[in-house]
C-alpha positions as CSV (number, residue, x, y, z in Angstrom):
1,X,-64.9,-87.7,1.2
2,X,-65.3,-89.2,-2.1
3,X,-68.8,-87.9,-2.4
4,X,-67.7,-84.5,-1.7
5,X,-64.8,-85.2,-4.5
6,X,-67.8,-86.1,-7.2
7,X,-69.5,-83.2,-6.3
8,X,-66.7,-81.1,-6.6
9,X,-66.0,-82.6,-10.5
10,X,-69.5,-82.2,-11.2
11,X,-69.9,-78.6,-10.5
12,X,-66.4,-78.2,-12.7
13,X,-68.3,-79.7,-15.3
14,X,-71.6,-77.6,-15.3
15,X,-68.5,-75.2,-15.7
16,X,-67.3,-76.5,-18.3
17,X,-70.7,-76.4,-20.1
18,X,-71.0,-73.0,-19.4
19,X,-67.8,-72.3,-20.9
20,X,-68.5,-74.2,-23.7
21,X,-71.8,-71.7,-24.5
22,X,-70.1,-69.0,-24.2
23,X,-67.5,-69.9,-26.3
24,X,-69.7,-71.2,-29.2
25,X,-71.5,-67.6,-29.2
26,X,-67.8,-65.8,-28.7
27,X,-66.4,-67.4,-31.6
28,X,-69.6,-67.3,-33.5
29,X,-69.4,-63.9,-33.5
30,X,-65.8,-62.9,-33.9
31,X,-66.0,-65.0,-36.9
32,X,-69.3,-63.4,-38.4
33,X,-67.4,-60.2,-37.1
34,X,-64.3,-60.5,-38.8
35,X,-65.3,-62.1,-42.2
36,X,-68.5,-62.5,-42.7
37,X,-68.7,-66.3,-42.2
38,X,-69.0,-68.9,-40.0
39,X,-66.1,-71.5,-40.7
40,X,-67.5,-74.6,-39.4
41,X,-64.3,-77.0,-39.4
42,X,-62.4,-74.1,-37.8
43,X,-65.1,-73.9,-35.5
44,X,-65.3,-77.2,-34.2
45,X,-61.6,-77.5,-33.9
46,X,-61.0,-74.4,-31.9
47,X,-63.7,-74.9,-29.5
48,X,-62.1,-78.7,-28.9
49,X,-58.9,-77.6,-28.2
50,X,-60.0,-74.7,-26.0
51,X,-62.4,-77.5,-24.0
52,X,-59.3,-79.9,-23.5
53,X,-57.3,-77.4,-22.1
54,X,-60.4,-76.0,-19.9
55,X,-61.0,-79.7,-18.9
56,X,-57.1,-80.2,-17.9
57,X,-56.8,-77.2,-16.2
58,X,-59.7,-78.0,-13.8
59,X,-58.8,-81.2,-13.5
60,X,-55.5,-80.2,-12.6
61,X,-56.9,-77.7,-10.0
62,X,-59.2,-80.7,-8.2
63,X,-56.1,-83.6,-8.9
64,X,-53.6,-80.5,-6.5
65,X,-56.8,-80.0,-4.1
66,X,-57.9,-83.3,-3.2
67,X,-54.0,-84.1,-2.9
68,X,-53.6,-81.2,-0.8
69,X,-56.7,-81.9,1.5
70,X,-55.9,-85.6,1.8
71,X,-52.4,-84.6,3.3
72,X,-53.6,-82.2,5.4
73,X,-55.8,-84.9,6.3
74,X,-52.9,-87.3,7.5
């Protein structure tokens, strides 16, 4: 059960990498985009907070399922 568990919050991670590609290139270019630069401090901040909420949303989502499936369980 708890390999399963790691597994599970593995994959969630290669997610999360994902994500975090994509949003580097989004917000590389909406910035280029919008004004012509690339605001580096912005930049950085925006895609942490957008990678902690990602990261607490799936964790949420595997905290609820591996509650769920361990009452089901009992």
């Amino acid at each position: 059960m708890w390999r399963k568990f790691i597994s599970d919050i593995l994959f969630d991670l290669s997610i999360l990498l994902i994500l975090l590609v994509v949003l580097i290139i989004g917000k590389g270019a909406y910035d280029l985009i919008t004004s012509g630069h690339l605001y580096f401090w912005r930049y950085a901040t925006s895609l942490i907070y957008e990678m902690l909420g990602a990261a607490v949303f799936f964790s949420l989502i595997e905290l609820i399922d591996f509650v769920w499936k361990r009452h089901k369980k009992n």
